[in-house]
C-alpha positions, -999 to +999 in steps of 0.1 A: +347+036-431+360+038-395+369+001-400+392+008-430+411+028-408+414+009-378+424-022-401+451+005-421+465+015-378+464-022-371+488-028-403+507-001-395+515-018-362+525-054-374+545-042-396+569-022-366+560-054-343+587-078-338+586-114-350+576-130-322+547-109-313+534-111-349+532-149-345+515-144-314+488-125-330+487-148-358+482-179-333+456-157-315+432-151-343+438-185-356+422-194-323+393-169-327+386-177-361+382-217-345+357-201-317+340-181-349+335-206-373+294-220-371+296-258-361+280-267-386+311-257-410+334-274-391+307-308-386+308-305-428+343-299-431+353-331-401+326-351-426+341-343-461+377-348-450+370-382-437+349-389-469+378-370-489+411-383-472+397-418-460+415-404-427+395-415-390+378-387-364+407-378-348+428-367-375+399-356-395+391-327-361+433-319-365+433-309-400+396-289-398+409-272-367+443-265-388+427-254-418+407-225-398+438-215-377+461-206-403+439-176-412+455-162-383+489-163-399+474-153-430+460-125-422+489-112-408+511-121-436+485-100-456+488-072-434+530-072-433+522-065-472+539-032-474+572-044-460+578-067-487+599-059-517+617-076-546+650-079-527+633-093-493+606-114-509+626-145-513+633-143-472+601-151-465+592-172-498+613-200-513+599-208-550+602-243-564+595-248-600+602-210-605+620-226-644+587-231-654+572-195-652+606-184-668+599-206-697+565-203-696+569-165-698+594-166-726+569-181-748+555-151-752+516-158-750+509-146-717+505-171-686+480-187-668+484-191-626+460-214-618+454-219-581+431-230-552+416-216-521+447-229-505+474-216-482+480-182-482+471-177-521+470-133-513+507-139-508+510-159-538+503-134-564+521-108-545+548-139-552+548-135-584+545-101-586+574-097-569+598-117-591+589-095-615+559-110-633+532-084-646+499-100-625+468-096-629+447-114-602+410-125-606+395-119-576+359-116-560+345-084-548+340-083-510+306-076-496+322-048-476+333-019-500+360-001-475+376-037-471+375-043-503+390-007-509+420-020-481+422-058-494+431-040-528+452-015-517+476-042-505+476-062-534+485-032-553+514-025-530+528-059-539+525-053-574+491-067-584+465-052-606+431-068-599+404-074-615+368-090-604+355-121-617+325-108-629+309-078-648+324-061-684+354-049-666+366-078-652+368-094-691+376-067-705+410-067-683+413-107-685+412-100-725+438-068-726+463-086-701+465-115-721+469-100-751+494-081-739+515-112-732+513-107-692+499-134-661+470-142-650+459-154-615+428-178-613+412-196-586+395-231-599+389-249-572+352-232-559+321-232-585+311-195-590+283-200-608+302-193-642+305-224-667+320-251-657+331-289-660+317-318-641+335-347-631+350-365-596+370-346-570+382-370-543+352-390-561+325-367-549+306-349-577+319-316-583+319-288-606+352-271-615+353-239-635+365-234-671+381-205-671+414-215-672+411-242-696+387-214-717+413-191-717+442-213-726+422-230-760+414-193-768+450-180-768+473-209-768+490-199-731+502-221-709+489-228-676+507-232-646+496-244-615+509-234-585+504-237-546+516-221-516+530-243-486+534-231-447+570-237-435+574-247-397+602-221-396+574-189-403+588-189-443+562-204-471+572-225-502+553-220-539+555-249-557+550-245-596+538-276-617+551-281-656+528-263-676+493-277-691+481-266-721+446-271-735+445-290-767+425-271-795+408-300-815+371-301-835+357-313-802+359-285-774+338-301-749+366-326-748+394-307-751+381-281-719+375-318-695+407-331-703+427-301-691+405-292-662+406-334-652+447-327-652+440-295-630+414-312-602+440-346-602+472-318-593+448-301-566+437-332-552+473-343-548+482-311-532+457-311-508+465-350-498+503-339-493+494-308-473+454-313-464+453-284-435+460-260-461+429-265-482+396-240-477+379-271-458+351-252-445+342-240-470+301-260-489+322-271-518+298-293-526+267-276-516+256-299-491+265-289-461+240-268-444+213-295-455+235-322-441+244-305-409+213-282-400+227-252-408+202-247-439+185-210-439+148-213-435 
């Protein structure tokens, strides 16, 4: 408990700091969370972005590095949540594509985000939220209930409701939202044990989850995928793709692959356009600690 409060104070505090002492901290726990990170996370991640990106050593250590450091500015961002409104939003995010959630919307079937572990993706539903989209963000519950508590107080503050990716509650709110015509956040680019699809990412074999495929065959809504981009400048981009939509045909096997194939090719591409902003450290794959020594005994 004495953490949630220290973490509320420290809020507090970056939100009344000036600019350039926010991107001061930012760059400083970008630079503990490099120190922080096990080697052998940052040996798999080196390893899968050379395998991934076909890029040499060098550049392969610069985007790892990257990847890490920009939790320092995301977690700041985070924490500036309760300054950010409707009419300041826009200051700090420029939205590209934002015609295709209007349409989308307008369709009247409720909407599919589909995302990644990518940029600041906390500050992408509070995005949405923002513009005035009803958002309902999947998320997973942290191991540590008062951060949890926090993590979900500021998504509320932005507008979010949340719900967790697993348990009665968590479909039960998925199923209501939907029906009720509103949006719904989903990261597909981690396995979580749910069902998923197999097939190649960056021709490695990977598992990518259904849901958002599921979800669209079972109610006919649109999905939109949609990634956030750091700007030099301290501002952030979201970049919406045209909608997919999940064909509904006697063969559902085939109709899930084909949609989630379309959503791991648009990931991919992201990530090649703007690689330090993937998850990189993350075991995608599950082969990491066996491959690196960092396997529990």
């Amino acid at each position: 408990m004495l953490g949630y409060y220290i973490v509320k104070l420290v809020s507090k505090l970056i939100c009344v700091a000036p600019q350039w002492l926010c991107r001061w901290i930012a760059s400083f726990l970008g630079g503990v969370a490099v120190v922080g990170v096990p080697k052998w996370r940052m040996q798999m991640a080196k390893a899968n972005i050379m395998e991934c990106l076909g890029v040499d050593a060098q550049r392969a250590d610069e985007i790892a590095e990257g990847s890490v450091r920009r939790f320092g500015r995301m977690i700041v961002e985070v924490l500036r949540f309760p300054l950010l409104k409707p009419e300041n939003i826009h200051e700090l995010v420029k939205v590209e594509g934002l015609e295709h959630l209007e349409a989308a919307y307008k369709q009247n079937k409720g909407v599919i985000m589909a995302t990644g572990h990518y940029g600041n993706w906390e500050l992408l539903g509070a995005t949405v939220a923002l513009n005035g989209y009803p958002m309902l963000s999947i998320a997973r519950k942290q191991n540590n209930g008062h951060m949890d508590k926090l993590i979900n107080e500021l998504r509320q503050q932005v507008g979010q409701k949340v719900a967790y990716n697993h348990g009665k509650s968590g479909l039960l709110a998925i199923s209501r939202m939907l029906r009720a015509k509103n949006l719904l956040g989903i990261l597909y680019d981690q396995e979580t044990g749910d069902s998923r699809c197999h097939l190649k990412l960056f021709g490695k074999d990977s598992g990518i989850p259904l849901g958002a495929a599921s979800l669209s065959r079972m109610h006919g809504c649109p999905i939109l995928p949609i990634f956030l981009h750091n700007n030099e400048d301290g501002t952030c981009t979201a970049k919406i793709h045209p909608p997919l939509y999940a064909p509904k045909t006697k063969d559902k096997d085939q109709d899930l692959y084909c949609v989630t194939k379309q959503l791991a090719t648009i990931l991919e591409h992201e990530i090649i356009n703007d690689p330090e902003m993937w998850f990189w450290v993350h075991d995608r794959w599950k082969d990491g600690r066996v491959r690196f020594g960092g396997k529990r005994k």
